[in-house]
NUDREN-601686 format. One line per 4 residues: number of its first residue (from 1); their letters; for each residue x, y, z of C-alpha. Coordinates in Angstrom, 2 decimals, m for minus. Each point is the difference from the previous one (the first is absolute). Example, Ala and Ser with C-alpha at 12.3 -4.5 7.8 and 13.67 -1.06 7.14 Angstrom:
<sites>
1> AS> 12.30 m4.50 7.80; 1.37 3.44 m0.66
</sites>
This chain:
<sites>
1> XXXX> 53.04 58.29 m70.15; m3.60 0.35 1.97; m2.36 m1.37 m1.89; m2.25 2.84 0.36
5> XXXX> 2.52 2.03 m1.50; 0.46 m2.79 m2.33; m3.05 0.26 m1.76; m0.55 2.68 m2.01
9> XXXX> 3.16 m0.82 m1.34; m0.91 m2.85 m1.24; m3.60 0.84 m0.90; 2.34 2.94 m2.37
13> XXXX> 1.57 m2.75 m1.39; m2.80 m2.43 m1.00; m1.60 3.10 m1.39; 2.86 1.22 m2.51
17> XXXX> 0.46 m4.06 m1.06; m4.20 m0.11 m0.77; m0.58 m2.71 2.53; m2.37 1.58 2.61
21> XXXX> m4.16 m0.76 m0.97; m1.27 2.06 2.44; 1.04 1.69 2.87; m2.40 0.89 2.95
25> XXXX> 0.42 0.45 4.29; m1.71 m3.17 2.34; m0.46 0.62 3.36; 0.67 m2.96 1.99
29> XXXX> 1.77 m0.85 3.19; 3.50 m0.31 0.38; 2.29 m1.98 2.48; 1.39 3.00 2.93
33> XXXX> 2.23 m0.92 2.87; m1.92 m0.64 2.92; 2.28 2.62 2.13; 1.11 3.23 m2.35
37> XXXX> m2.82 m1.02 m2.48; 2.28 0.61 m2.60; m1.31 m1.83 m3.61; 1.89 m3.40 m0.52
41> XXXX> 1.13 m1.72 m3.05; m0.11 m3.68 m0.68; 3.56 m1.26 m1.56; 1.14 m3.31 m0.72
45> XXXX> 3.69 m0.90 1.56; 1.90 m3.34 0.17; m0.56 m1.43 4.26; 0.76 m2.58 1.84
49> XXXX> m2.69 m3.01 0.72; m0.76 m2.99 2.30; m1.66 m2.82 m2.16; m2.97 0.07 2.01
53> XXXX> m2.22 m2.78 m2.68; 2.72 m2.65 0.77; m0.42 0.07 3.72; m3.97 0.63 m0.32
57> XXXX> m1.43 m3.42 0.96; 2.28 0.18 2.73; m1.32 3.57 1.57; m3.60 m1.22 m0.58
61> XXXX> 0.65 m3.32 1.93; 2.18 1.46 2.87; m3.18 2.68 0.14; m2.46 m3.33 1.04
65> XXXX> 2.05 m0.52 3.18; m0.63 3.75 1.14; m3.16 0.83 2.25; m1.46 4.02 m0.82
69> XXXX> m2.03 1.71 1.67; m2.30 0.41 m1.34; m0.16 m3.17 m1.50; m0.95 0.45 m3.85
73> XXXX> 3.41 2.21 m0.61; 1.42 m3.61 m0.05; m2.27 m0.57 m3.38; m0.47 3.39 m0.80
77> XXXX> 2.00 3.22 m0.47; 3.32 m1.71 1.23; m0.82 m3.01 m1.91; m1.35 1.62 m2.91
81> XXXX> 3.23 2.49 0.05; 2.24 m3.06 m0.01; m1.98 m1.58 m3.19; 0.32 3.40 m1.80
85> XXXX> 3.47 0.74 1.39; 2.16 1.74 m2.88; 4.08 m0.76 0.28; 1.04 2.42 2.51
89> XXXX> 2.32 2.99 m0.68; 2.91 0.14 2.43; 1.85 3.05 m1.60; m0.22 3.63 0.41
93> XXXX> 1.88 2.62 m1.77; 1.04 2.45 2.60; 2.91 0.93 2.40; m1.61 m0.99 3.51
97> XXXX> m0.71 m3.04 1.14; 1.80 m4.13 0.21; 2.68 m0.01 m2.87; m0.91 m3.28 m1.67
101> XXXX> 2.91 m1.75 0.14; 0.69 m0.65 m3.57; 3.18 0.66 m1.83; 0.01 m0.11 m4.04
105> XXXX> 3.34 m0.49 m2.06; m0.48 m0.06 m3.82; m2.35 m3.15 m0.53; 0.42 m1.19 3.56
109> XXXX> m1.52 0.58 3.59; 1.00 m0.84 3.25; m2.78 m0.06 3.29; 1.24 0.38 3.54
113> XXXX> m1.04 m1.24 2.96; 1.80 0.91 2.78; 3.12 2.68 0.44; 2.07 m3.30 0.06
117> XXXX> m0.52 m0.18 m2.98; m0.11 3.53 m1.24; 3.65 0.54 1.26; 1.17 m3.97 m1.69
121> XXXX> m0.95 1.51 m3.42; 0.66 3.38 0.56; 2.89 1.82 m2.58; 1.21 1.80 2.93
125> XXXX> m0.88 m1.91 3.43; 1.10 2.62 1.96; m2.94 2.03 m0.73; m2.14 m2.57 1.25
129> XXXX> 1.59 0.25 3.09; 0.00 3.15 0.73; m4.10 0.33 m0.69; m1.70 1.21 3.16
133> XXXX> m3.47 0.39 m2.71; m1.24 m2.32 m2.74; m2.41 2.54 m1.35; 0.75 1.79 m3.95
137> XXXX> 2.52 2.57 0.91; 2.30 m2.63 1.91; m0.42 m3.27 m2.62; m0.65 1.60 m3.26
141> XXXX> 3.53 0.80 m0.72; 1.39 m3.52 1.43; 0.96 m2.07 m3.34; m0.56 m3.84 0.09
145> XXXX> 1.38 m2.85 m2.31; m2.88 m1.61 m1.47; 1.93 m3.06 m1.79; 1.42 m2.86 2.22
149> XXXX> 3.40 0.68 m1.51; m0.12 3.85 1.41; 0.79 1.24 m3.93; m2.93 1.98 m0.17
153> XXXX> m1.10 2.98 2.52; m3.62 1.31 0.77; m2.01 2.86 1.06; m3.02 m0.06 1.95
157> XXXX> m3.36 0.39 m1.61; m1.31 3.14 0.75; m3.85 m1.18 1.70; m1.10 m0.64 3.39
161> XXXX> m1.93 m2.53 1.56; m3.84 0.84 m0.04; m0.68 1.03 3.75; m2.43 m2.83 0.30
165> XXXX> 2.57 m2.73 m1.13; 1.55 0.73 3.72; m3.29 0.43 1.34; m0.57 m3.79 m0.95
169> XXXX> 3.23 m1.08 1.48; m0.45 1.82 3.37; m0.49 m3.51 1.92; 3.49 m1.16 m0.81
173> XXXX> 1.57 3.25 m0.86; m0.56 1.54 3.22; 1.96 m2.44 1.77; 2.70 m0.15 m2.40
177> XXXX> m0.91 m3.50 m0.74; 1.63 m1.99 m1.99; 3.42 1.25 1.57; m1.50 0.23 3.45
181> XXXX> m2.56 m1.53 2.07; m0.92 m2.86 m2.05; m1.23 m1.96 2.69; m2.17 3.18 1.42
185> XXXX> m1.70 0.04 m3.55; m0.46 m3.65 m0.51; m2.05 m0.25 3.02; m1.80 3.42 m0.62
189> XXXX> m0.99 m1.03 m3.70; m2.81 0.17 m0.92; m1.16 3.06 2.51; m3.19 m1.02 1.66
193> XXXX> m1.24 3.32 m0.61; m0.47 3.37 m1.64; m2.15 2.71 m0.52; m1.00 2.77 m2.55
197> XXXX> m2.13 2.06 m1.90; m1.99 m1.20 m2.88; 2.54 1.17 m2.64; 2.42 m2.04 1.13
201> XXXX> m1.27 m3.01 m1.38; 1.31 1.36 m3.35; 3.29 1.42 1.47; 1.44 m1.18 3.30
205> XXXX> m1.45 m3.20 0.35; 0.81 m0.78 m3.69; 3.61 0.72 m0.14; 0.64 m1.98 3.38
209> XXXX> m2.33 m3.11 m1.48; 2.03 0.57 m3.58; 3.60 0.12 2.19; m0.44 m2.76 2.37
213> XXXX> m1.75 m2.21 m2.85; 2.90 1.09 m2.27; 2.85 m0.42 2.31; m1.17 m2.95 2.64
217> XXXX> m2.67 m1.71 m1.97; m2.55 0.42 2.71; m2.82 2.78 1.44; 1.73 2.85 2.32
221> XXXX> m2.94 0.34 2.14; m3.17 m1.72 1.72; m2.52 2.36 1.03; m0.11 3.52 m1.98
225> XXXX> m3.04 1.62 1.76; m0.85 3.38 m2.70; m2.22 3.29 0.91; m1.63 2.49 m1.82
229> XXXX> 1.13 3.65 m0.44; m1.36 2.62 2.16; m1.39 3.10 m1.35; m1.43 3.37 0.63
233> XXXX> m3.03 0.26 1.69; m2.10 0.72 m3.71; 2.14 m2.59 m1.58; 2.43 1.70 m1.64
237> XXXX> 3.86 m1.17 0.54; 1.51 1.67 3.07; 2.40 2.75 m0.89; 2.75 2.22 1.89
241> XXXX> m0.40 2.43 m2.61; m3.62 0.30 0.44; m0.11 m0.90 3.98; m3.55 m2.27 m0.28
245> XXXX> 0.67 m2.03 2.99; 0.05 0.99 3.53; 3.76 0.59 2.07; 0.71 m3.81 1.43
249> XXXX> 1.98 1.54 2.90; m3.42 1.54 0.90; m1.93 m2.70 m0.58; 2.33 m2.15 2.21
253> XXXX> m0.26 2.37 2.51; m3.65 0.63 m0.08; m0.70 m3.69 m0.17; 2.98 m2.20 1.00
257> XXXX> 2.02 m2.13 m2.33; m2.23 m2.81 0.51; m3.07 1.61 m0.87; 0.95 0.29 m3.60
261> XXXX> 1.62 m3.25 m0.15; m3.30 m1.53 1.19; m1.93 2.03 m2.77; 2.28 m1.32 m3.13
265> XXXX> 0.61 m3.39 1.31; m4.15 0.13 m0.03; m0.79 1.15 m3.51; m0.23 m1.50 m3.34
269> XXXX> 4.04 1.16 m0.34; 0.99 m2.95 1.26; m1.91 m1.79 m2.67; 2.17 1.56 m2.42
273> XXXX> m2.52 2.54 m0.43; m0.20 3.65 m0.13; m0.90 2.04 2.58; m0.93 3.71 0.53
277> XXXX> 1.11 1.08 3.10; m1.92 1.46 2.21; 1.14 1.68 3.92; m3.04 m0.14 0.93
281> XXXX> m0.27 m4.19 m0.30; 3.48 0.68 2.43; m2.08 1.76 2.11; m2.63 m2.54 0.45
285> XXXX> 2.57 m2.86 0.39; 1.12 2.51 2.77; m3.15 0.39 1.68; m1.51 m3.58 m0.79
289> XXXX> 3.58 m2.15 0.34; 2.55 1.89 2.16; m1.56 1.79 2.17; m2.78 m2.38 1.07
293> XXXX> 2.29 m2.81 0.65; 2.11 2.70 1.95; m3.47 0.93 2.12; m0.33 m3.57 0.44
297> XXXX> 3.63 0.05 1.60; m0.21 3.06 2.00; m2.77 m1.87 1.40; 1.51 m3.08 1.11
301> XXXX> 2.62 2.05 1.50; m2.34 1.87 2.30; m1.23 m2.94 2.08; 3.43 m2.44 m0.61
305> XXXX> 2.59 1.83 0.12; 2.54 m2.73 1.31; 0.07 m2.17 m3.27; m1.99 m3.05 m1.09
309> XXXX> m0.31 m3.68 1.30; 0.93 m2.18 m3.30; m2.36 m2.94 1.24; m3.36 0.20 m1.32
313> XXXX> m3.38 m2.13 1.52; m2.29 2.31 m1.54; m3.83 m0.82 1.89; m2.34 2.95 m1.70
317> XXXX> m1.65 m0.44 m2.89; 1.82 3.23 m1.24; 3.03 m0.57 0.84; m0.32 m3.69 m1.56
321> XXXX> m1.25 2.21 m2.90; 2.66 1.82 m0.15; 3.17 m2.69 0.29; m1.77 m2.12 m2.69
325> XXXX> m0.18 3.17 m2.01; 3.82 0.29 0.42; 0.64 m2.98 m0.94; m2.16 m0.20 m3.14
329> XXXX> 1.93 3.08 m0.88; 3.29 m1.92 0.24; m0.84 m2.18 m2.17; m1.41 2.96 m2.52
333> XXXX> 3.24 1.88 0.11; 1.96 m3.18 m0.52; m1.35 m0.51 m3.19; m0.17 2.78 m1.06
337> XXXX> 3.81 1.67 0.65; 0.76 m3.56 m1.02; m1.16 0.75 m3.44; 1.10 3.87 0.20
341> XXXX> m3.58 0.53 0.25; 0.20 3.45 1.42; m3.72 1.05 m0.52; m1.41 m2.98 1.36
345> XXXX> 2.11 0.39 3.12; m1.03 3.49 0.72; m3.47 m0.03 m0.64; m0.29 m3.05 2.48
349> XXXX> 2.03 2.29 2.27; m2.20 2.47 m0.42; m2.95 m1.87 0.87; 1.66 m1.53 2.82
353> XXXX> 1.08 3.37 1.94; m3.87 1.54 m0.77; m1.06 m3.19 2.12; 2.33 0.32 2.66
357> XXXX> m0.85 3.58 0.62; m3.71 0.44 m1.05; m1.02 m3.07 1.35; 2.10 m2.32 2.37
361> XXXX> 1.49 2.96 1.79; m3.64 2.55 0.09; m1.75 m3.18 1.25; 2.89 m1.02 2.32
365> XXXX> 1.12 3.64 1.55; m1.48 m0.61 3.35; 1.14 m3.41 0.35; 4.06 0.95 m1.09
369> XXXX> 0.04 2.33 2.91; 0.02 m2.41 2.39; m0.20 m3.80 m1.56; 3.38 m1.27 m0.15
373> XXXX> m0.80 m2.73 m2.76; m1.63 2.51 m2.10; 3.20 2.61 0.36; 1.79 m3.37 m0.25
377> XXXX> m1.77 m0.83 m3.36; 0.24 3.68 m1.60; 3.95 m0.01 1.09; 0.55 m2.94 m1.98
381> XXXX> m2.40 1.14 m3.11; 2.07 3.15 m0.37; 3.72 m1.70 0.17; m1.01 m2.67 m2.45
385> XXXX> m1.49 2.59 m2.44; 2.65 2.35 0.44; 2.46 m3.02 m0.96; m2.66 m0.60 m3.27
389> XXXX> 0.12 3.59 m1.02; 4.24 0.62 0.53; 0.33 m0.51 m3.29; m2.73 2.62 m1.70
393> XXXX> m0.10 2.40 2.96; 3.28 m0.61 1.69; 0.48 3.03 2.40; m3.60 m0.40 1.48
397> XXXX> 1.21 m3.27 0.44; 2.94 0.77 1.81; m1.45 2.45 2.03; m2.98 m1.78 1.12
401> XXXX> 2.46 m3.41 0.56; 2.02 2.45 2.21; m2.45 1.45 1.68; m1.90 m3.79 1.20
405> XXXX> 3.54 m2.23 0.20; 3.08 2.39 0.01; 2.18 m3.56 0.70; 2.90 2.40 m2.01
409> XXXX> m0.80 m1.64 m3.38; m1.08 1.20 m3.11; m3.79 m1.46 m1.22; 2.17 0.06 m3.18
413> XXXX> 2.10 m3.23 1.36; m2.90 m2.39 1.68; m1.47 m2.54 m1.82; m3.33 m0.03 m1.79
417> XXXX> m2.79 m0.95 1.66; m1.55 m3.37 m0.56; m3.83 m0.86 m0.22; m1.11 m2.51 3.00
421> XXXX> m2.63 m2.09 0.69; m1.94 3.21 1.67; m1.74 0.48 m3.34; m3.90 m0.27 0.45
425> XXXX> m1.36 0.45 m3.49; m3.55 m0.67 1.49; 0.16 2.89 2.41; 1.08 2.21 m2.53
429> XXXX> m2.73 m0.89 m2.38; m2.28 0.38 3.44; 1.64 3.37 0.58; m0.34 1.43 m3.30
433> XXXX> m3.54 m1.13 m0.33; m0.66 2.08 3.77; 1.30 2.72 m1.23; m1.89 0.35 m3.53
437> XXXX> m3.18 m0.48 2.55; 1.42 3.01 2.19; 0.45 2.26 m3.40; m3.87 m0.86 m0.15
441> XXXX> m1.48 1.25 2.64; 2.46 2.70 0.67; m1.70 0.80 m3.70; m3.26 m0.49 1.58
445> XXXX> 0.32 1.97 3.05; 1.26 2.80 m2.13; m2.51 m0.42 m2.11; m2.94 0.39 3.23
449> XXXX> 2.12 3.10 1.63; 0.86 m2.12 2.71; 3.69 0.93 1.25; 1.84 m3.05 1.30
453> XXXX> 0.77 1.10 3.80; m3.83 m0.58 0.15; m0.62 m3.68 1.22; m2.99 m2.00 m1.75
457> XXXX> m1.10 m3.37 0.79; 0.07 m2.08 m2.58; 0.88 m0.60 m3.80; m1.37 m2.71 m2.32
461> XXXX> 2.51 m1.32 m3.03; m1.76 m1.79 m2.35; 3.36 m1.80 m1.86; 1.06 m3.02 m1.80
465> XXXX> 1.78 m0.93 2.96; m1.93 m0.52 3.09; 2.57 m0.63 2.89; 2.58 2.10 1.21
469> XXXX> 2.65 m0.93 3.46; m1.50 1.59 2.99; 3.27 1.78 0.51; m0.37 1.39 m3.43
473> XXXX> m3.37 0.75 0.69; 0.90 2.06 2.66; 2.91 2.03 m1.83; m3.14 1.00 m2.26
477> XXXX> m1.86 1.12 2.66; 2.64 2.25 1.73; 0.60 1.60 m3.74; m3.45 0.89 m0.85
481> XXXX> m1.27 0.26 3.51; m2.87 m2.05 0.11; m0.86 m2.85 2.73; m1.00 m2.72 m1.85
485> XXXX> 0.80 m1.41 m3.83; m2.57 m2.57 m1.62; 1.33 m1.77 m2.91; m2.76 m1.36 m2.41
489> XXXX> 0.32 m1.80 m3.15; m0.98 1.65 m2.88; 1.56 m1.30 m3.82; m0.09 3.88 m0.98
493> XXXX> 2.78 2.40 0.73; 0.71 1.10 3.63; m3.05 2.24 1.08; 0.24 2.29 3.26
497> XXXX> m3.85 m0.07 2.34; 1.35 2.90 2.48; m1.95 0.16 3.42; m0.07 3.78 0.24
501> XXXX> m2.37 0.19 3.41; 2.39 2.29 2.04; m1.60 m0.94 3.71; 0.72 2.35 3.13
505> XXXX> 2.66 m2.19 1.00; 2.17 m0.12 m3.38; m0.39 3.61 0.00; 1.44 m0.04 3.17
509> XXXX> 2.91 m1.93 m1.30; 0.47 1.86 m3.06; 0.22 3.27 2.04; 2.70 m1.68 2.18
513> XXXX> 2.17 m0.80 m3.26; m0.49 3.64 m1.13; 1.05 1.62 3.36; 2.79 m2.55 m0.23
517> XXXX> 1.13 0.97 m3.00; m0.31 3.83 0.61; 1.74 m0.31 3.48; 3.20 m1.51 m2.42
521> XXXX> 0.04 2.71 m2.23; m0.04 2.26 2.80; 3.19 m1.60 1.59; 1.52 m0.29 m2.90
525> XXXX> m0.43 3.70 m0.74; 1.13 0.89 3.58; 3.39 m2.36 m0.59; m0.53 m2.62 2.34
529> XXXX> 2.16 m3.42 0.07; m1.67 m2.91 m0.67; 0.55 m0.90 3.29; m0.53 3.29 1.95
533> XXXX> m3.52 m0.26 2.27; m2.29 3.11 m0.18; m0.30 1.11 3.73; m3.33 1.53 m0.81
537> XXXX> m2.76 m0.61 m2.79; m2.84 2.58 m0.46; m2.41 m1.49 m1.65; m3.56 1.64 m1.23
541> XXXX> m2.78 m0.55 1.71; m1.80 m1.25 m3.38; 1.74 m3.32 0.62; m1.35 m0.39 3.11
545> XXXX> m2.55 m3.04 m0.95; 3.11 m2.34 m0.22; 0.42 m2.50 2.51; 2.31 m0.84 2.69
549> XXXX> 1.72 m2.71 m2.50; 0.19 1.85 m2.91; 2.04 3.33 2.26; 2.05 m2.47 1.36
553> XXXX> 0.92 m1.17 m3.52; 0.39 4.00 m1.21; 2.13 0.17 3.02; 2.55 m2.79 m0.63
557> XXXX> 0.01 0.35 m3.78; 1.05 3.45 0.22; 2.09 m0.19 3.10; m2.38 2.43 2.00
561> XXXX> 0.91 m0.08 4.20; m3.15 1.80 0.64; m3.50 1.26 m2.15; m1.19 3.23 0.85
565> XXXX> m4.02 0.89 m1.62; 0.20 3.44 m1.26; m3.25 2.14 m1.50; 2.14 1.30 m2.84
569> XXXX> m0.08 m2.07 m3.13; 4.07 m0.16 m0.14; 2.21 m2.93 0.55; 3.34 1.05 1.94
573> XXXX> 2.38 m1.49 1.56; 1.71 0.39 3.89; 3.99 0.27 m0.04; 1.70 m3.22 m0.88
577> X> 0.97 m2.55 2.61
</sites>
C-alpha cells in the first residue's frame, strides 16, 4: 500500500490501542522525482555491493599517478571522494537495463562470465544457443545448475546492473575485451586522456578508477582535464522547459563554430568553474578573435596572392618584432596545451592577434604592399599561428591555412610548430616599452586637441630608461607623428613634454595628410581598386599653399594621373584609369 494512504490507517490504529501522545502537521520538504516531481519514499531492500574499503588504499594510491586539471582535484574532491567512498551499490530493481548475471539455487549461486559458460551450465543448452539478446526477457527464464554435480537448478536474480557499473567498464567493454582485442587494450591501458564535467569526478571518473583498480590493479587513465557547468545568462541552470539560453544553431551561424569554442575554452569553465553564458562574450570573441585575424588575412591576400616563401631573413625591426613574437608564443602555447591549460593558451592568443593587427600590421601597411620580406614575414606569422590555434579555432585555421598554402593538406595533419633561435626577448621588452611611450603621448595629444595627422616637432620622455634603437626610435616617430624623440632620464614614471608649436610648414604637412586621407575615403566611396589610377583629381583651391613635393606625394599615394585646382571646396574624382 502507498504510504500516504498508509497513514491514517495506522495513525487509526495507534489511536484505538492509546499509543499516540500527540498528533500535529510539520511542514517540511520532501524527496520528489526530479522529472514527474512525484513525492518519493525511502525503503530499505536487500542489493548487491562491491567491497569498496578493501580495495581503498589501492584507489587512493593508483589516484597519485593521475595528473588533473586542475591540479588540486588530485587532493581534493576526487581524493577526498575516494577517502569518504561508501561500498558501492551495483543493483537495481527494475526490468531495463544489464541482467546481472547471477543465478541462485536454494543456498547456492553461480556467476557467469561469458555465454561459454552460460550455455556449459545451462539446464537446457539449447536455449543458450538460440539467444540473439542477453537482456531480461531473453535470460530470465534460462535455468542454470548452480552445484558442480548439476543436482540443483537456478533462476536468475531478478536486478540489473547499476548503469554506471558499465559506464566504468566502457574501456574494456567496448572492445569486447577480454574475449577480443586483448592486445588493442593492453597497449591502450591506461587512456592518456579524458574529459568531463565537474560531476563526474563523483560518477564517471569514479566508477572507471573503482573498475580498472578493481579488475587490473592499476589507474585507467592519465590526464582527466574537468570543466565547469554552463548556465543561463542570470545564473540559473539552463532549461528546455524554460528556454533561458539562446538557439546554438543561431549562434553558430551568427558567429561561427569557432567563435564559441574560443569563448568557453577562455573562461573560468575550464577551471572547473561555472560559467554564465553570455552571446554577447561570443560576439566579442567574434569581433576581437575571428574576424580580426580574418581582416588580417584578407589583407595578406590582397598584395600576395601567389602563396608565401617559407624562408625567413627578417631585416626590420618590426618584422624582427614580430617573428620573435611568434616564437615566444610557441613556446607559450606549448606549455600551456601541454598542461591542458586552455585559458592560458587563449588569452596569449588573444594578445598575440591584437599585436599583429593593431600594431605590426597598422605600422607595417605601407611597407606589405610592396616589401617582399615584410609580406614574406606576415605569410609566415599567419601559417604558424593558424597551425597554434587548429586546435581551439580549427576551421579559421583551416581556412586561413588554405587560403596562404593550399599544398592539398589539411592544417589538421602538419606538425606543430617549434620555437627557434629567432626569439629576441630584448626587443620585445624594447617594443613593449615604445609602445607604453606611444599610449602617452597619443594621451597627451588628446589631451592638447591636437589630432595626429598634424605633424609637431618634437617630444621629450622623461623615463627610467634613457636609450631607445634608432630604428625603434623612428617607428615612434611615424606613430605619433613627430620629428624628433629625446629620451631623458628621470627615476619617476614616464612623463610626456609635447612640443605643440605648429609652424607654417607642419601645417603644411598636416594639411597634406588630411587631403590624403579625404582623397581615400573618396575612392573608396566611388569603388575604386586598390590599384585603379584616378585620371583626374580636383582638388580645392584651399590647399593650394602645398608644395611641389608634398602634390607629388598626394599624387602617388592616391594614384592620381593628373591634379586639377578647383574654386569649389569639394574633393572629386576623374573616371578611373
Amino acid at each position: 500500500m502507498y504510504l500516504l494512504k498508509a497513514n491514517p490507517l495506522i495513525d487509526e490504529d495507534l489511536k484505538k490501542r492509546g499509543l499516540i501522545y500527540k498528533e500535529e502537521h510539520i511542514t517540511h520538504s520532501v524527496p520528489t522525482c526530479y522529472r514527474c516531481e512525484t513525492r518519493l519514499y525511502y525503503a530499505p531492500i536487500p542489493a548487491w555491493f562491491i567491497d569498496v574499503q578493501k580495495m581503498k588504499s589501492d584507489l587512493i594510491s593508483q589516484n597519485k599517478h593521475i595528473h588533473w586539471y586542475p591540479e588540486y582535484l588530485k587532493e581534493g574532491r576526487f581524493g577526498k571522494g575516494l577517502e569518504q567512498a561508501p561500498d558501492w551499490n551495483i543493483s537495481r530493481s527494475r526490468y531495463w537495463g544489464t541482467p546481472m548475471p547471477i543465478w541462485k539455487g536454494q543456498e547456492l549461486v553461480r556467476i557467469i562470465g561469458s555465454l561459454d559458460e552460460l550455455k556449459k551450465w545451462a539446464v537446457d543448452p539449447e536455449k543458450v544457443s538460440k539467444l540473439t539478446d542477453i537482456h531480461r526477457e531473453y535470460v530470465d527464464d534460462i535455468e542454470l545448475w548452480v552445484d558442480d554435480a548439476k543436482t540443483i537448478k537456478g533462476k536468475r536474480i531478478p536486478e540489473v546492473f547499476d548503469c554506471w557499473v558499465e559506464s566504468g567498464s566502457m574501456p574494456f567493454a567496448s572492445i569486447h575485451y577480454p574475449f577480443e582485442n586483448k592486445d588493442k587494450f593492453k597497449s591502450s591501458h591506461p587512456a592518456q586522456f579524458i574529459s568531463e564535467y565537474i560531476a563526474q569526478t563523483r560518477a564517471w571518473f569514479y566508477t572507471l578508477h573503482v573498475m580498472s583498480v578493481g579488475l587490473f590493479g592499476t589507474h585507467t587513465f592519465e590526464h582527466a582535464v574537468t570543466s565547469g557547468t554552463i548556465l543561463a545568462e542570470n545564473g540559473d541552470k539552463m532549461s528546455k522547459s524554460k528556454r533561458n539560453f539562446p538557439d546554438p544553431s543561431l549562434v553558430f551561424e551568427k558567429y561561427g563554430v569557432d567563435a564559441l569554442r574560443f569563448y568557453l575554452m577562455n573562461s573560468v569553465v575550464m577551471k572547473a568553474e561555472n560559467i554564465n553564458f553570455s552571446e554577447a562574450g561570443v560576439r566579442d570573441v567574434y569581433q576581437k578573435i575571428i574576424s580580426m585575424l580574418w581582416n588580417v588575412c584578407s589583407f595578406y591576400k590582397l598584395y600576395v596572392p601567389k602563396g608565401i616563401i617559407s624562408e625567413l631573413k627578417p631585416v626590420h625591426v618590426l618584422d624582427r618584432w614580430i617573428v620573435s613574437r611568434t616564437n615566444s608564443l610557441i613556446s607559450t602555447m606549448t606549455s600551456a596545451l601541454d598542461a591542458y591549460d586552455t585559458v592560458a593558451a587563449c588569452r596569449a592568443t588573444s594578445d598575440f592577434i591584437s599585436d599583429l593587427s593593431t600594431w605590426y600590421v597598422r605600422r607595417s601597411r605601407n611597407r606589405l604592399k610592396t616589401d617582399a620580406l615584410a609580406q614574406q614575414t606576415l605569410g609566415w606569422v599567419l601559417v604558424t599561428l593558424s597551425k597554434m590555434m587548429a586546435p581551439i579555432t580549427p576551421f579559421i585555421s583551416e581556412l586561413i591555412y588554405q587560403n596562404l598554402v593550399g599544398d592539398g593538406k589539411s592544417i589538421h595533419l602538419t606538425f606543430w610548430p617549434k620555437a627557434n633561435a629567432d626569439c629576441d626577448v630584448d626587443l620585445e621588452n624594447d617594443m613593449m616599452f615604445v609602445r607604453q611611450l606611444v599610449e602617452q603621448i597619443h594621451a597627451t595629444r588628446k589631451e592638447k586637441g591636437i589630432p595626429v595627422k598634424q605633424p609637431l616637432s618634437k617630444v621629450t620622455i622623461y623615463s627610467e630608461k634613457d636609450t631607445v634603437s634608432s630604428e625603434l626610435a623612428e617607428v615612434i616617430c611615424e606613430e605619433v607623428n613627430v620629428k624628433e624623440i629625446i629620451l631623458k632620464k628621470s627615476e619617476k614614471k614616464a612623463q610626456i613634454d609635447l612640443d605643440t608649436t605648429i609652424t607654417p610648414e607642419l601645417k603644411a604637412e598636416g594639411d597634406m595628410r588630411e587631403l590624403i586621407r579625404e582623397v581615400q575615403s573618396v575612392r573608396k566611396a566611388e569603388g575604386f581598386g586598390i590599384n585603379q589610377h584616378i585620371q583626374t583629381l580636383h582638388i580645392p583651391n584651399a590647399y593650394r599653399h602645398l608644395n611641389d613635393e608634398q602634390i607629388q606625394q598626394v599624387q602617388k599615394i592616391t594614384l592620381a594621373d593628373a591634379i586639377v585646382w578647383d574654386d569649389t571646396n569639394t574633393i572629386t574624382i576623374g573616371q578611373q584609369s
